[in-house]
Every structure is written in C-alpha cells, then in structure tokens.
C-alpha positions as CSV (number, residue, x, y, z in Angstrom):
1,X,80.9,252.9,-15.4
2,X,79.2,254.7,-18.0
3,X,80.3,257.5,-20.5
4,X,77.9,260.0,-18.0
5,X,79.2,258.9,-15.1
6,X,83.0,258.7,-16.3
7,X,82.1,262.6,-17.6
8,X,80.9,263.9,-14.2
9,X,83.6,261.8,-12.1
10,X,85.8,264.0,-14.1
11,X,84.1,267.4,-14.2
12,X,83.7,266.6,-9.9
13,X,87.8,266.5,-9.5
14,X,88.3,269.4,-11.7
15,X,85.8,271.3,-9.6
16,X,87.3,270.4,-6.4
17,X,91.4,270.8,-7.3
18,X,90.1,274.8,-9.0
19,X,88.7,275.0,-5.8
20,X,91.9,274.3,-4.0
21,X,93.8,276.5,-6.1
22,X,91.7,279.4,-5.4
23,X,92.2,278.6,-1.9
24,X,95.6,278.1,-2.0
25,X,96.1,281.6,-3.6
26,X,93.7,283.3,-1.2
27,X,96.0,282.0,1.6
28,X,99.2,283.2,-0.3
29,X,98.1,286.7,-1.0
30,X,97.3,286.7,2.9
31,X,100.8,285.6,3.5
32,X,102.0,288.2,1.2
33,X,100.2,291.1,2.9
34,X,101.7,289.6,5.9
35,X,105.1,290.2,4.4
36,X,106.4,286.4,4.4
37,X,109.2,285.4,2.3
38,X,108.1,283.6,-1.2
39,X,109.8,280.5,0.1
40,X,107.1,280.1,2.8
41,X,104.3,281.2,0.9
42,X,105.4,278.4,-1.7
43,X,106.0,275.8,1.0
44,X,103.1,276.3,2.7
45,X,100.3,276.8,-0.8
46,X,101.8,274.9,-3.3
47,X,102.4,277.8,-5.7
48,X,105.2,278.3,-7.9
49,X,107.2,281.6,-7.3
50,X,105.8,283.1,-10.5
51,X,102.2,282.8,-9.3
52,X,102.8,284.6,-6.0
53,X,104.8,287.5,-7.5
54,X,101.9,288.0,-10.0
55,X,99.8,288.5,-6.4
C-alpha cells in the first residue's frame, strides 16, 4: 500500500467516525428534548455526560 492510498484509507475512517459522532449527538439532543435521563442518553450514543449537558 502506497503513501496515497495509506493517506485516503485514513482521511475515509475519520470521515466516517465524524460522521457517527454527529449522529450520535443528533440522537442525544432528541433524547434530551424528550426528557431522558443523561444515563440513557450516554448508554444509548456513546457520549460522555459533559457532551450532552453542553446540548
């Protein structure tokens, strides 16, 4: 595997997980509204607690 190829392998996977993030915190802020507790919201997306209080 090339340099290139090694370069856009890279730039793919950090494209993809930003991509989760922003769904994961999509989801939470849904949850939120929703008014579930911070300990499902984190369960369920991933987030830390500090990332759903700054929702």
């Amino acid at each position: 595997m090339g340099i290139e190829e090694l370069l856009l392998e890279r730039a793919e996977k950090k494209g993809r997980n930003e991509g989760r993030k922003e769904e994961a915190v999509a989801i939470a802020r849904e949850m939120k509204k929703e008014g579930l507790p911070v300990a499902q919201i984190k369960k369920f997306t991933g987030l830390s607690v500090e990332e759903i209080e700054k929702l």
